[in-house]
C-alpha positions in Angstrom: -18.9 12.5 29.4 -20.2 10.2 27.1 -17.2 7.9 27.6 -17.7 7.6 31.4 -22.1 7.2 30.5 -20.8 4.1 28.2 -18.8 2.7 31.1 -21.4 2.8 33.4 -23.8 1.3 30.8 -21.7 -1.5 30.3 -20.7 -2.6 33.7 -24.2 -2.1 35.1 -26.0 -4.5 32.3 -23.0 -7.3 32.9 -24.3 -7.1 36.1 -27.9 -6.9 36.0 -28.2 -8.8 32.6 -31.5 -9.1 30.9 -33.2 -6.9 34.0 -30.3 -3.9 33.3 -31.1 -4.3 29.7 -34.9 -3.9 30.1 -34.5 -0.8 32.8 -32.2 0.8 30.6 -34.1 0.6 27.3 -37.2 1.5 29.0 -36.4 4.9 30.3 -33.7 5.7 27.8 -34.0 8.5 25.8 -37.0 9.7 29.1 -35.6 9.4 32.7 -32.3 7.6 31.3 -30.5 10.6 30.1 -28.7 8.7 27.3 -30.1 7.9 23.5 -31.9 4.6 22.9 -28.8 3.6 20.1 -26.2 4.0 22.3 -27.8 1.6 24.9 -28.8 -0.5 21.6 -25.4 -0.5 20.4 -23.6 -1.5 23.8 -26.3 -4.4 23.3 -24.7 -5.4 20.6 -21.1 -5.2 21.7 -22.3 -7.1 25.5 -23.6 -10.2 22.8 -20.4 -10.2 20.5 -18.4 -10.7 23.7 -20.6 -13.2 25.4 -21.7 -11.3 28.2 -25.7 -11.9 27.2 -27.1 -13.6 24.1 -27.9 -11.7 21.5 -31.9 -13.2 20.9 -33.0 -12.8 24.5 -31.3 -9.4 24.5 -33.1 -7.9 21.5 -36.7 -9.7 22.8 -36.0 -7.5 26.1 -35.3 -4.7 24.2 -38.5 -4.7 22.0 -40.9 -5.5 24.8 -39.4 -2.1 27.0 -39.6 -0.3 23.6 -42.6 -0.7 23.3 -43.9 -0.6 26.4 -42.0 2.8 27.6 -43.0 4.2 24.2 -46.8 3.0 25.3 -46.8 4.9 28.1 -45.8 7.8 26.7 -48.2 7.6 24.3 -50.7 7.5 27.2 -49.5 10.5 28.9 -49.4 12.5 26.3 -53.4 11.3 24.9 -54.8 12.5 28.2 -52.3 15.7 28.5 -50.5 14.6 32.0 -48.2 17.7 32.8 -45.1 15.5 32.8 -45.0 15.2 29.4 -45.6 19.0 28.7 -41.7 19.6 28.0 -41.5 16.5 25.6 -45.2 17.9 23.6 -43.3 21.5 23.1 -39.9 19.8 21.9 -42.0 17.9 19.5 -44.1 20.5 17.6 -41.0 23.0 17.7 -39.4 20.7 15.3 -39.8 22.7 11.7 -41.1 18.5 9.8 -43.9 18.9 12.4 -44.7 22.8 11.8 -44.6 23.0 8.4 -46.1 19.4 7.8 -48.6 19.4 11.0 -51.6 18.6 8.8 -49.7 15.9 6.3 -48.5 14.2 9.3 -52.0 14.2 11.2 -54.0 12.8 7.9 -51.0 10.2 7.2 -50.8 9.2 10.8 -49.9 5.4 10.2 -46.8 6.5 8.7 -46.0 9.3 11.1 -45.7 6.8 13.7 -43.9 4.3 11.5 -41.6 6.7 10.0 -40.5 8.8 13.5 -39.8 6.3 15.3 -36.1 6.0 13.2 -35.4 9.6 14.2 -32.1 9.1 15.5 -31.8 10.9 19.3 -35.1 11.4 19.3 -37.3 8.7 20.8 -39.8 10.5 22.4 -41.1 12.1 18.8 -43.5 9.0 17.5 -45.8 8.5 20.7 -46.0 12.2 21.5 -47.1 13.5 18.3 -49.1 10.2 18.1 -50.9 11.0 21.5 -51.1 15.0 20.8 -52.6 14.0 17.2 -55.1 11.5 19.2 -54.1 8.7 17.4 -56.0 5.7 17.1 -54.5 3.4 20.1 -54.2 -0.1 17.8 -52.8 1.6 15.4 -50.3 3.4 16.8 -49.4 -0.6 18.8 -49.3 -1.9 15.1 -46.9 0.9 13.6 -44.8 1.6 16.5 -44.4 -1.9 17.5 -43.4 -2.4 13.2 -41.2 0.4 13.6 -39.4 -1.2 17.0 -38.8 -4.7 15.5 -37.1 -3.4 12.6 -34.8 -1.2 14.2 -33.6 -2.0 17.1 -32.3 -5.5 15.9 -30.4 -4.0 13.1 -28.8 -1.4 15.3 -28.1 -4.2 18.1 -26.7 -5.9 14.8 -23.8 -3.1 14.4 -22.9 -2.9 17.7 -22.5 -6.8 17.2 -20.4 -7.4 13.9 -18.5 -4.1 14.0 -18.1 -4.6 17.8 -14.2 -4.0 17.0 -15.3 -0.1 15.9 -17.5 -0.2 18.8 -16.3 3.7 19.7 -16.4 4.6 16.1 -20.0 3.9 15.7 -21.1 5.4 18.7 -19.5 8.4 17.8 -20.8 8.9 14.1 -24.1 7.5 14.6 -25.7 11.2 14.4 -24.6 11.7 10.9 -26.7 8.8 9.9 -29.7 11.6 9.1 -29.0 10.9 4.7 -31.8 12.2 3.1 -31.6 9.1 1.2 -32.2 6.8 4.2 -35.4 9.0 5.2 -36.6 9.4 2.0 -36.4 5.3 2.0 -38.4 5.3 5.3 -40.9 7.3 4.4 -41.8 5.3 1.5 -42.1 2.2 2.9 -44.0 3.8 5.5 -46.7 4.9 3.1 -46.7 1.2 1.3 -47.4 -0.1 4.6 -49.7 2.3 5.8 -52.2 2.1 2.5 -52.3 -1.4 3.1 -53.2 -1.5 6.9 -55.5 1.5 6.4 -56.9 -0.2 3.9 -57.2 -3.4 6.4 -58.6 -1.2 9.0 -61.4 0.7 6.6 -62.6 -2.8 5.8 -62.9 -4.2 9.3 -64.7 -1.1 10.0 -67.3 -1.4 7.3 -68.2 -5.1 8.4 -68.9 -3.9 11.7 
């Protein structure tokens, strides 16, 4: 199944180019039944054999990032029924029960630090939206988040384009506590310093 979801991936961006690749990455993961690294991946592989260039691609990629993930984010602030299913999934997951409060009061690096959930797209801008988070900061830390990994994962699909089906196949065993543990400490360095930023606008006003 997944083989025959690849094929169609990749014949439909060769044909579509930059408009395939921004359809695609906007609903992946949503409407597009297929995980946002896969598409992200096959990126990757399209640029290493010249079928779109590799900077335009990851610029397309960022901008539906962010924007499907903004509209998520929307849905889920004012509670719109069709994101009901995707609220549920999120505060099932036993980091967001047993952490609900942390997560809440350490928002900026929630959002920062979901977003690399592998398979799981949908996590940072609905527990962003159901925790009411503050709209320019979730932008600032999602955005962050999007610009740091989808280039590096449209980077393997690139240089290991040879392993392509390797890497597509193992990417869900990428979940090292290490890695996380990583993540979630940058996340906090960066969220002190833009709270920090944000506190002081705040108290000039």
């Amino acid at each position: 199944m997944h083989d025959m979801h690849q094929m169609f991936l990749m014949n439909s961006i060769e044909q579509f180019s930059y408009v395939g690749i921004f359809i695609f990455a906007i609903f992946s993961g949503y409407i597009v039944p297929i995980p946002e690294e896969i598409i992200l991946l096959i990126v990757g592989y399209m640029a290493s054999i010249r079928a779109v260039h590799l900077t335009p691609a990851i610029f397309v990629i960022i901008i539906a990032f962010v924007l499907g993930d903004n509209i998520i984010y929307r849905l889920t602030l004012h509670n719109n029924k069709h994101v009901t299913k995707f609220i549920n999934e999120v505060l099932s997951l036993k980091i967001v029960s047993r952490h609900k409060q942390f997560l809440e009061k350490n928002i900026g690096m929630t959002i920062f630090v979901f977003r690399f959930i592998p398979f799981l797209r949908f996590v940072s801008p609905v527990f962003a939206g159901y925790a009411k988070a503050n709209e320019q900061k979730f932008m600032f830390f999602n955005t962050l988040a999007i610009a740091i990994y989808a280039p590096c994962v449209v980077w393997v699909g690139y240089f290991f384009h040879e392993d392509f089906s390797q890497i597509v196949n193992q990417i869900g065993r990428v979940r090292h506590i290490a890695v996380i543990f990583l993540w979630i400490i940058i996340g906090l360095l960066i969220t002190r310093i833009v709270d920090y930023v944000f506190q002081q606008t705040e108290d000039n006003k």
